[in-house]
py3Dmol code that shows the C-alpha trace and the ligand (Angstrom):
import py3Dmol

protein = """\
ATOM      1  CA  UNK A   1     105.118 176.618 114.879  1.00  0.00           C
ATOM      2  CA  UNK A   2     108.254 178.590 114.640  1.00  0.00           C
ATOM      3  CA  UNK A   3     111.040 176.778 112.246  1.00  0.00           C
ATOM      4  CA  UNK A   4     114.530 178.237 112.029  1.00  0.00           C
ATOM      5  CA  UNK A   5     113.079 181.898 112.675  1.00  0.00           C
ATOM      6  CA  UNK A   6     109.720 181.392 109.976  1.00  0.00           C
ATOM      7  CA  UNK A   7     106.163 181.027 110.949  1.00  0.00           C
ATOM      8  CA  UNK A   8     105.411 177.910 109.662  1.00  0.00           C
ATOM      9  CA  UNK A   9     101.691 178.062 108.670  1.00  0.00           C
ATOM     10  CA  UNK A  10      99.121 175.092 107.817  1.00  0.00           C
ATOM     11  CA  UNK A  11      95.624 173.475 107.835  1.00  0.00           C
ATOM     12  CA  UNK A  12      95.630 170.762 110.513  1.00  0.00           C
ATOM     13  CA  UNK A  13      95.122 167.960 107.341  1.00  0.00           C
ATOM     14  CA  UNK A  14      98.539 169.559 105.830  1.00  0.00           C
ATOM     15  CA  UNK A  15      99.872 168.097 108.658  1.00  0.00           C
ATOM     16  CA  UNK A  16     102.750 165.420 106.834  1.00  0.00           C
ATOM     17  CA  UNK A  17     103.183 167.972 103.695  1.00  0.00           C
ATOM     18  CA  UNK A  18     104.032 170.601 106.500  1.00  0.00           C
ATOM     19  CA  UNK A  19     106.825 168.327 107.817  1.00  0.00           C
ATOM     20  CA  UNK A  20     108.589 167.839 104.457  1.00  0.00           C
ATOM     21  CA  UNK A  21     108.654 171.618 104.297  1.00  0.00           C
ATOM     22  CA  UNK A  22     110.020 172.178 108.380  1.00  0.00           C
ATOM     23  CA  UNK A  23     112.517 169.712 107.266  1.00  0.00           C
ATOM     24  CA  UNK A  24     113.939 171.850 104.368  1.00  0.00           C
ATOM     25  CA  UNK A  25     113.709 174.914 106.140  1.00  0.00           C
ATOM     26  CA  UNK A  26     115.863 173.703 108.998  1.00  0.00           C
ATOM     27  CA  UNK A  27     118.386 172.175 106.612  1.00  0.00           C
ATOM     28  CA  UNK A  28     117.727 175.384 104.011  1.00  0.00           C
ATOM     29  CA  UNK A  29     118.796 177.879 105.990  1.00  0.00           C
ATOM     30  CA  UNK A  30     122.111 176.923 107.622  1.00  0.00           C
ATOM     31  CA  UNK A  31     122.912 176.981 103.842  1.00  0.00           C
ATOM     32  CA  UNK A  32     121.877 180.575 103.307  1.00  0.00           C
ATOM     33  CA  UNK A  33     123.144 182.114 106.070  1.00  0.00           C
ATOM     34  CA  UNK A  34     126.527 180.343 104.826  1.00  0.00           C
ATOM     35  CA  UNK A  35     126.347 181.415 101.064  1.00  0.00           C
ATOM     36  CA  UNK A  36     125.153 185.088 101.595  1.00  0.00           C
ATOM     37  CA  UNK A  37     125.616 188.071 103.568  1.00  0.00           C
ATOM     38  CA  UNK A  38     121.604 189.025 103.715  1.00  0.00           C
ATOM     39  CA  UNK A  39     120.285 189.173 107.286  1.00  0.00           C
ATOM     40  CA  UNK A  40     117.470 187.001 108.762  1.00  0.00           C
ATOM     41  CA  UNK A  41     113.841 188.702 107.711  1.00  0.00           C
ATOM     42  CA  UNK A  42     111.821 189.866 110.974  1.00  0.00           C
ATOM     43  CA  UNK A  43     109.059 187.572 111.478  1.00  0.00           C
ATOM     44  CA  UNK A  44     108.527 186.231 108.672  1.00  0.00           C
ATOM     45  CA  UNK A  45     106.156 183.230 107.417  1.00  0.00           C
ATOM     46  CA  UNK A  46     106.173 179.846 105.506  1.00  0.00           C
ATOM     47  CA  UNK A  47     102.386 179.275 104.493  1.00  0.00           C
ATOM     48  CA  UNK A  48     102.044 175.537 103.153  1.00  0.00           C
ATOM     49  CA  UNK A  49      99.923 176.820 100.203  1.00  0.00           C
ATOM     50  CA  UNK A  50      96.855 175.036  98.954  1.00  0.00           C
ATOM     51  CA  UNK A  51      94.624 177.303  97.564  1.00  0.00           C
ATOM     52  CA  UNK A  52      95.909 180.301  95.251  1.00  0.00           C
ATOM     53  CA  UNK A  53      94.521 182.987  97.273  1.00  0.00           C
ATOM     54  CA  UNK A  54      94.079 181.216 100.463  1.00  0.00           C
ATOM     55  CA  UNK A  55      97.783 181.322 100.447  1.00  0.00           C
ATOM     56  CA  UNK A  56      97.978 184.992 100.138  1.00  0.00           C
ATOM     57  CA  UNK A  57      95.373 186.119 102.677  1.00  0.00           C
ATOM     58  CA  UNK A  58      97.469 183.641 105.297  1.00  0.00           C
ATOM     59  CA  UNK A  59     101.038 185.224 103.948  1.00  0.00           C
ATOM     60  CA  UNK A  60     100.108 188.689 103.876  1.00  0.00           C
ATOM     61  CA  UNK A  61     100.530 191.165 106.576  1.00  0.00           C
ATOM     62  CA  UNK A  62      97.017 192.627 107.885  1.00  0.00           C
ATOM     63  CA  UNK A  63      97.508 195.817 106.238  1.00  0.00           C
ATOM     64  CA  UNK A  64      98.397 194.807 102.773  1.00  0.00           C
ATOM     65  CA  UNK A  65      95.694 192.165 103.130  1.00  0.00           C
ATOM     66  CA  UNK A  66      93.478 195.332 103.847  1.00  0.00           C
ATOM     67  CA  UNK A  67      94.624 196.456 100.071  1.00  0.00           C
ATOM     68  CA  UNK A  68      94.509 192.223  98.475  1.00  0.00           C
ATOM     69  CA  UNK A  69      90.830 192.961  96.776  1.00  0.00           C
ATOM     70  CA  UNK A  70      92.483 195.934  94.759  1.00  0.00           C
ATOM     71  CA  UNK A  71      95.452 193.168  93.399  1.00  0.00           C
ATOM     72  CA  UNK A  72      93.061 190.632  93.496  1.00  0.00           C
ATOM     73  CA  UNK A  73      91.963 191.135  89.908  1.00  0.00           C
ATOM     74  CA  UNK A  74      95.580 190.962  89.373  1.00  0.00           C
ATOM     75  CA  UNK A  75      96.558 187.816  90.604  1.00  0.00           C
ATOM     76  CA  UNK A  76      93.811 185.877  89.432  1.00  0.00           C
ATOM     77  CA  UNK A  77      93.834 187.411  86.174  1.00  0.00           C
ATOM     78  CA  UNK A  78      97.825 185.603  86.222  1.00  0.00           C
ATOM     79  CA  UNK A  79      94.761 182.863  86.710  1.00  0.00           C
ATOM     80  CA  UNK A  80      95.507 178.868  86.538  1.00  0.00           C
ATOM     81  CA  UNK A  81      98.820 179.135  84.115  1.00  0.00           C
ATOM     82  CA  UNK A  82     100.660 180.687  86.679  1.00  0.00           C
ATOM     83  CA  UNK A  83      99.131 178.660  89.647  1.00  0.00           C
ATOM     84  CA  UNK A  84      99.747 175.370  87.581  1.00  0.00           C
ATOM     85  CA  UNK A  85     103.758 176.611  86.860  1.00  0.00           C
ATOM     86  CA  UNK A  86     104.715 177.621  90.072  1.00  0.00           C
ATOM     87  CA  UNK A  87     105.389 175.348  92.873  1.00  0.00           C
ATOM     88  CA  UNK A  88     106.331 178.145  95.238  1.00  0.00           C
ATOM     89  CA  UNK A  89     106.534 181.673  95.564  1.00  0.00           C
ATOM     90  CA  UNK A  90     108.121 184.611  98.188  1.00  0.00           C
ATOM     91  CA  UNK A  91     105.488 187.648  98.604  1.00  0.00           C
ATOM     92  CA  UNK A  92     107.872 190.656  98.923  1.00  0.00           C
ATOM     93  CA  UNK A  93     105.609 192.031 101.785  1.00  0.00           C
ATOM     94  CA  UNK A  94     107.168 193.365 104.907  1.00  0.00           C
ATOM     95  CA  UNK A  95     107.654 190.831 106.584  1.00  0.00           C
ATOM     96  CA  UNK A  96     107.704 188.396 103.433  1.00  0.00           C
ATOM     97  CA  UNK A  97     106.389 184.956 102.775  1.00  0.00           C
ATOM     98  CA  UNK A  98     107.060 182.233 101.487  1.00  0.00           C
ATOM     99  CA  UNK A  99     104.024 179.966 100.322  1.00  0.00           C
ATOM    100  CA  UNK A 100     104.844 176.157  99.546  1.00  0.00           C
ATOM    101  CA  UNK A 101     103.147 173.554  97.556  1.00  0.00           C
ATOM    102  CA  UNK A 102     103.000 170.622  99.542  1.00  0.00           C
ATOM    103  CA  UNK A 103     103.619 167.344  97.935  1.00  0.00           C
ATOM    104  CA  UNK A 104      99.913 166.428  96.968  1.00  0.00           C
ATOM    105  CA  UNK A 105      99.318 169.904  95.452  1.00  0.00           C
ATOM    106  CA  UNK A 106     102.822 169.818  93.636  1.00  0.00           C
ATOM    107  CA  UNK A 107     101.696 166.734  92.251  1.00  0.00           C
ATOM    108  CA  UNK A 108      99.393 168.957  89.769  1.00  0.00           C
ATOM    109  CA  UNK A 109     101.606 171.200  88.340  1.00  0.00           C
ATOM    110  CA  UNK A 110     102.934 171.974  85.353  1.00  0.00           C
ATOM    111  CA  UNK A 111     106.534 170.815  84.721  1.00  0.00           C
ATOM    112  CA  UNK A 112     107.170 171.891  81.342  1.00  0.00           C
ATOM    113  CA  UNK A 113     109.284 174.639  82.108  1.00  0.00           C
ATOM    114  CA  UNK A 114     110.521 172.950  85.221  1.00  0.00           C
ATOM    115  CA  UNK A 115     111.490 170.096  83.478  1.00  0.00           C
ATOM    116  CA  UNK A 116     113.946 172.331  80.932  1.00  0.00           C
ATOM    117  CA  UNK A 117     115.752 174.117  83.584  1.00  0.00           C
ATOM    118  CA  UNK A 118     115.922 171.590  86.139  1.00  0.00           C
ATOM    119  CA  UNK A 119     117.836 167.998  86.873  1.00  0.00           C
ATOM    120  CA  UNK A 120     114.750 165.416  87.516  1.00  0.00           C
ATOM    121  CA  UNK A 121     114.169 164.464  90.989  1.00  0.00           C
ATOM    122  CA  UNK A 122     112.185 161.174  91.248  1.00  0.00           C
ATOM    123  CA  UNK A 123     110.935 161.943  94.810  1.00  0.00           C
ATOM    124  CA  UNK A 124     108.135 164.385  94.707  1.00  0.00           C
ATOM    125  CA  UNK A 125     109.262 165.401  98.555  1.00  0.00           C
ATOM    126  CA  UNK A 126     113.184 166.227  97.248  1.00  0.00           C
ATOM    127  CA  UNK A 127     111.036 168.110  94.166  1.00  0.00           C
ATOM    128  CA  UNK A 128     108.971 170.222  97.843  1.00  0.00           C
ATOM    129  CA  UNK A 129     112.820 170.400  99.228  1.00  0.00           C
ATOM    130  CA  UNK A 130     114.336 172.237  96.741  1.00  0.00           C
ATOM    131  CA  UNK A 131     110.964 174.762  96.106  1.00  0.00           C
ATOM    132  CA  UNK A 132     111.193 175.391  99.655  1.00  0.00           C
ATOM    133  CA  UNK A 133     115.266 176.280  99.443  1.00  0.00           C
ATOM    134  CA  UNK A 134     114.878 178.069  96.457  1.00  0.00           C
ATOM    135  CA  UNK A 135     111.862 180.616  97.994  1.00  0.00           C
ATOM    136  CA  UNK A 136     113.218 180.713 101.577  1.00  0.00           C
ATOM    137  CA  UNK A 137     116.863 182.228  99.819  1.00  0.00           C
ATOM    138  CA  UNK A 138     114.236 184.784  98.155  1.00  0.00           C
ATOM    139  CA  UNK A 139     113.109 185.782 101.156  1.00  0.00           C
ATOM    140  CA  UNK A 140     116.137 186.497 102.805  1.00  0.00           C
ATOM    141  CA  UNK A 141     117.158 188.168  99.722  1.00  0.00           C
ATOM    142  CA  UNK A 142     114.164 191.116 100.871  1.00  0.00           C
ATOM    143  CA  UNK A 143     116.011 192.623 102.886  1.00  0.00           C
ATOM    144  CA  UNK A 144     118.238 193.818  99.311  1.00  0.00           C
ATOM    145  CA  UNK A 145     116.396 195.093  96.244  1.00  0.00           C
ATOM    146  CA  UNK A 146     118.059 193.087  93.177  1.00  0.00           C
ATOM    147  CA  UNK A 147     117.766 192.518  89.567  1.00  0.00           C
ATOM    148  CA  UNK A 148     114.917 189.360  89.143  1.00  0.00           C
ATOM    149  CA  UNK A 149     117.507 187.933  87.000  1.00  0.00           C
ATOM    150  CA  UNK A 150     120.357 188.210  89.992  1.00  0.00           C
ATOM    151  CA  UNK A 151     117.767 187.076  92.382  1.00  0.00           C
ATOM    152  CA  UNK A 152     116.897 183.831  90.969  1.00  0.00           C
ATOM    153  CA  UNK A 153     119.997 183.057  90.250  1.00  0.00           C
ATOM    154  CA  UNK A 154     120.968 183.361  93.711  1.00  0.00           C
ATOM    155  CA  UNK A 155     118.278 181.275  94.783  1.00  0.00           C
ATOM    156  CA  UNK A 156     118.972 178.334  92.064  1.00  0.00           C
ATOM    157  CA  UNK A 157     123.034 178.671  93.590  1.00  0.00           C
ATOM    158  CA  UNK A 158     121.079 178.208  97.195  1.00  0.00           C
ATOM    159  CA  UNK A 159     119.500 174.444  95.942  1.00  0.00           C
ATOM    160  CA  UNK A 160     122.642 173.349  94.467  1.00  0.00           C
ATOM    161  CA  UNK A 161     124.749 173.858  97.777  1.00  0.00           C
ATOM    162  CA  UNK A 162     121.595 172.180  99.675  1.00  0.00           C
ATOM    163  CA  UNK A 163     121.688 168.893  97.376  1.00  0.00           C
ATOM    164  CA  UNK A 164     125.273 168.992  97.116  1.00  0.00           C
ATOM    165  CA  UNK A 165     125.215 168.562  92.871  1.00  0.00           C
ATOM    166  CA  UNK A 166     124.053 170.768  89.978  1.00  0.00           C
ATOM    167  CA  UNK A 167     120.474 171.062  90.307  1.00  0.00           C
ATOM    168  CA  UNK A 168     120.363 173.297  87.197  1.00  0.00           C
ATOM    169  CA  UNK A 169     120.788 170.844  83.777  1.00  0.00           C
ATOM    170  CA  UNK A 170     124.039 171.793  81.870  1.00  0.00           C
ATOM    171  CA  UNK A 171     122.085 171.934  78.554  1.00  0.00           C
ATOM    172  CA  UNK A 172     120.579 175.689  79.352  1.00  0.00           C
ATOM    173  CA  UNK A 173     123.780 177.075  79.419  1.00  0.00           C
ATOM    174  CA  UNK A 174     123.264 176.512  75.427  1.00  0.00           C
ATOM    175  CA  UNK A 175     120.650 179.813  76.078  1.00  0.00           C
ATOM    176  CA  UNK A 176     122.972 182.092  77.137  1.00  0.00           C
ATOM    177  CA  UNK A 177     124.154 184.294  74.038  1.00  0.00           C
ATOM    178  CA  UNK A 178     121.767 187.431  74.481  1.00  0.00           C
ATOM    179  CA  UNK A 179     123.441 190.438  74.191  1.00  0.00           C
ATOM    180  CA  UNK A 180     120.784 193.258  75.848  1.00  0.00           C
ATOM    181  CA  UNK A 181     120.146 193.203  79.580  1.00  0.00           C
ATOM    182  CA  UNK A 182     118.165 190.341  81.179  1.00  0.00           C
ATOM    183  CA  UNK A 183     114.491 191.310  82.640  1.00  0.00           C
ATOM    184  CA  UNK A 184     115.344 192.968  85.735  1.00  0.00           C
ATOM    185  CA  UNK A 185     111.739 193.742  87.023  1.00  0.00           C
ATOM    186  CA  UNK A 186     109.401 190.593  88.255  1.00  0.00           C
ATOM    187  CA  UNK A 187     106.548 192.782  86.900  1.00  0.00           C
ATOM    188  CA  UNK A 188     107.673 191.746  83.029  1.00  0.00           C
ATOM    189  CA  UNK A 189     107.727 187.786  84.013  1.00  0.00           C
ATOM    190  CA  UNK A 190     104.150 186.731  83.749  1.00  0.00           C
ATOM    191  CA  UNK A 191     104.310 188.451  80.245  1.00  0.00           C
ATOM    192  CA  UNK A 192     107.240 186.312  78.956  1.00  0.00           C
ATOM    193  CA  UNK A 193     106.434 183.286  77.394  1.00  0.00           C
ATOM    194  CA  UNK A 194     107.197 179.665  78.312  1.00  0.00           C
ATOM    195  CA  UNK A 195     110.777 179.769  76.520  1.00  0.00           C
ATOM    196  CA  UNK A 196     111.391 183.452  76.933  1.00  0.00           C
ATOM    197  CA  UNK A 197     111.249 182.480  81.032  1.00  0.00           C
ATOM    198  CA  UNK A 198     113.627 178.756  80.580  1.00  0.00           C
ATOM    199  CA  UNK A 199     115.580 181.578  79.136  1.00  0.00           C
ATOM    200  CA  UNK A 200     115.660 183.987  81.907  1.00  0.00           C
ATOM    201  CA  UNK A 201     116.089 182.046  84.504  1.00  0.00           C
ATOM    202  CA  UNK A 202     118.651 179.883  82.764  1.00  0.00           C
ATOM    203  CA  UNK A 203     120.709 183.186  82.182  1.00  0.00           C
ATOM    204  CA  UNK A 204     120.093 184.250  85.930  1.00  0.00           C
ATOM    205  CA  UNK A 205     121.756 181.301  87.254  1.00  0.00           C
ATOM    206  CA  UNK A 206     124.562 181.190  84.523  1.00  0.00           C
ATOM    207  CA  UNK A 207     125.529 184.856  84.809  1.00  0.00           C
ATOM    208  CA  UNK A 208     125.140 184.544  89.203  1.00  0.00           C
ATOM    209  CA  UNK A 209     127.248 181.233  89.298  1.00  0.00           C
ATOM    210  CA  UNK A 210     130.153 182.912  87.155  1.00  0.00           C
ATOM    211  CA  UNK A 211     130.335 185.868  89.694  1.00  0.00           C
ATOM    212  CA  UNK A 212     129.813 183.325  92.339  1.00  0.00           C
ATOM    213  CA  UNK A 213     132.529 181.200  91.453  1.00  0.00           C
ATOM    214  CA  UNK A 214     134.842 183.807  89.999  1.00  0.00           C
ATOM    215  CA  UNK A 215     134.328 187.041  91.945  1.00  0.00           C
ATOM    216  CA  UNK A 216     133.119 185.483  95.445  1.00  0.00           C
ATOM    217  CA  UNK A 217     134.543 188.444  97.459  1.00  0.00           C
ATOM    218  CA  UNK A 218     132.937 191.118  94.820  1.00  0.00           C
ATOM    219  CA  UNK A 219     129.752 189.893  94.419  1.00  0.00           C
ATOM    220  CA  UNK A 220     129.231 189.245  98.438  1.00  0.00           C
ATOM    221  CA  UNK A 221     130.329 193.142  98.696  1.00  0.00           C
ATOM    222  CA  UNK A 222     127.261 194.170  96.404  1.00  0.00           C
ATOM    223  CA  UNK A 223     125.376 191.952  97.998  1.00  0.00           C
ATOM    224  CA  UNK A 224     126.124 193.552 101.595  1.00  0.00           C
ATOM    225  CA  UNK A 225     124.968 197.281 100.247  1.00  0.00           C
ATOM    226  CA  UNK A 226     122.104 198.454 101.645  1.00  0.00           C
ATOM    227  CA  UNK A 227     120.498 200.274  98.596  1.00  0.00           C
ATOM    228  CA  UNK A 228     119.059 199.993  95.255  1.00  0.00           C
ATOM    229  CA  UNK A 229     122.400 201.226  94.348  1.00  0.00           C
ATOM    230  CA  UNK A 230     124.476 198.034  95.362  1.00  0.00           C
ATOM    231  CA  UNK A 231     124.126 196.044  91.903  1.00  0.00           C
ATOM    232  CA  UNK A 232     124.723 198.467  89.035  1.00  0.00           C
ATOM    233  CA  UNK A 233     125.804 197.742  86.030  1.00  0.00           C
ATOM    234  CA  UNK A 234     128.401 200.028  86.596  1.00  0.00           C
ATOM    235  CA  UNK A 235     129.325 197.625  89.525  1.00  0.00           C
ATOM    236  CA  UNK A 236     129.002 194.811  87.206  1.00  0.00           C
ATOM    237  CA  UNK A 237     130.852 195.568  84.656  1.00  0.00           C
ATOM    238  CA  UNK A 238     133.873 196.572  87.176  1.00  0.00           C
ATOM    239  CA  UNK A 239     133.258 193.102  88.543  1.00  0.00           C
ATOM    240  CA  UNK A 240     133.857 191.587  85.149  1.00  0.00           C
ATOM    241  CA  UNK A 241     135.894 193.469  83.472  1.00  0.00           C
ATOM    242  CA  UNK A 242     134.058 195.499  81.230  1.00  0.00           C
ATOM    243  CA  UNK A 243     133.357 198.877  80.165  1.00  0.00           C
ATOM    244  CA  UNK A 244     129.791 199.982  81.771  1.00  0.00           C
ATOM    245  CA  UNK A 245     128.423 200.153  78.023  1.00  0.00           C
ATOM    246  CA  UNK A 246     129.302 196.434  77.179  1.00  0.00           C
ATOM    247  CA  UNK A 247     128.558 194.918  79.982  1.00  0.00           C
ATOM    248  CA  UNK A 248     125.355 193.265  78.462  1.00  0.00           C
ATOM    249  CA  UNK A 249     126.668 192.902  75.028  1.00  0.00           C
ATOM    250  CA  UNK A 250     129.683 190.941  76.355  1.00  0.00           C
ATOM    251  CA  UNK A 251     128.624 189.402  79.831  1.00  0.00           C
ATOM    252  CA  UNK A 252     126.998 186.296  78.280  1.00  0.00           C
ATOM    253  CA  UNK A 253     129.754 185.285  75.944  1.00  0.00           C
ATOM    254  CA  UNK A 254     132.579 185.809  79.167  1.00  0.00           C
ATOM    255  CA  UNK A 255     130.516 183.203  81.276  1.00  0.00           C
ATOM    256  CA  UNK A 256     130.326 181.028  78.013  1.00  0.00           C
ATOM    257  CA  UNK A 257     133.813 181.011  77.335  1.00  0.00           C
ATOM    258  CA  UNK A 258     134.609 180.529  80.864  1.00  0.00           C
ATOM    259  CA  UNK A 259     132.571 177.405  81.237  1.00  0.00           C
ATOM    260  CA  UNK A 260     132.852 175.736  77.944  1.00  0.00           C
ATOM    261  CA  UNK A 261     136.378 177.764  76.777  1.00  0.00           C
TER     262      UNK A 261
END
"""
ligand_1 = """\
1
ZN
Zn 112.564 182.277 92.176
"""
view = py3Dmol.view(width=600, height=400)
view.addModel(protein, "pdb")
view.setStyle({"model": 0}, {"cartoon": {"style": "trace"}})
view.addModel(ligand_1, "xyz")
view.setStyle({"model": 1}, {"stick": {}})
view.zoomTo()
view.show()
């Protein structure tokens, strides 16, 4: 089934947790495609995702699924922490996907983290809504290597203009204050620990929603560059007003002053 331009993959007993997903994609990405200049990924797939590695060998291309036993060890060495924490997640393969929890698997997980960052949402379906939003903006940001912390904040922006209210609790902007550069490579996150990644990804959407809000016409111009080299933090730090070498020593206390000043 082909929803809004996304393979929409699932086991014939997925069936209704596969129409809570089709449902946010069609409303999800009207919403992208209105926030940010990225253009539509090629073919790619929404796996409703039931099984760690199940998910996987149905998101990934055949040729990287040729080279999945080598990053096997990897993944499941990640093993049931990261499975439990995640409700989603966008494989950067070419063409991506996006693999879903449906409601009965989401059920399971761990909300600890979840629970810090995020506004409650009684209905477990609203909960597979906003998952689905938040990894479908991912994989339209593929097309554009960015910072992790840029990227999720981006995608956090996406759910908020999808539900129409802050989705992101107004308490975390209490963890901004760091003054060295957030975690910029996706490769450091399963390392961090539970409040090191509230942190980042409270900081990500803090930092993203100031240039958002402040700098619209900036930050969609970075966003449009085709290369690694569109966010710098020479770019940055142009954007807000900085000198190059302050930009991380004085970016979080701007956006607190700004919000709370
Ligand atoms: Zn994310």
């Amino acid at each position: 089934m082909i929803v809004e331009g996304f393979k929409l993959i699932f086991a014939p007993e997925e069936e209704a947790g596969a129409q809570v997903i089709r449902g946010a994609i069609e409303d999800s990405v009207p919403v992208i495609r209105q926030l940010w200049p990225f253009r539509p990924p090629r073919r790619a797939k929404v796996v409703v995702w039931t099984d760690w590695m199940d998910g996987y060998r149905q998101g990934l291309p055949r040729f990287q699924l040729l080279l999945l036993p080598l990053f096997r060890k990897r993944i499941v060495g990640y093993g049931d922490r990261l499975w439990k924490l995640v409700g989603g997640i966008t494989l950067r393969s070419q063409p991506p996907a996006v693999l879903v929890k449906p409601p009965r698997v989401l059920a399971d997980a761990d909300i600890r983290i979840g629970e810090k960052l995020f506004v409650h949402l009684d209905d477990i379906n609203d909960r597979v809504r906003s998952i689905t939003c938040h990894e479908l903006a991912h994989a339209y940001a593929t097309v554009r290597p960015l910072p992790a912390w840029l990227n999720e904040g981006i995608a956090m922006l996406t759910v908020d203009r999808l539900f129409g209210f802050d989705t992101v609790k107004p308490q975390t902007m209490e963890l901004l204050g760091a003054v060295t550069a957030p975690v910029r490579s996706y490769r450091a996150l399963p390392r961090l620990t539970n409040s090191e990644l509230v942190k980042f990804y409270a900081r990500g959407y803090w930092l993203t929603r100031y240039l958002h809000e402040q700098h619209p016409e900036e930050l969609r111009r970075i966003l449009s560059q085709r290369f690694a080299i569109g966010v710098t933090d020479r770019r940055l730090a142009k954007i807000v007003g900085v000198q190059k070498s302050e930009l991380w020593e004085k970016f979080d206390g701007i956006v607190w002053d700004h919000y709370r000043g």
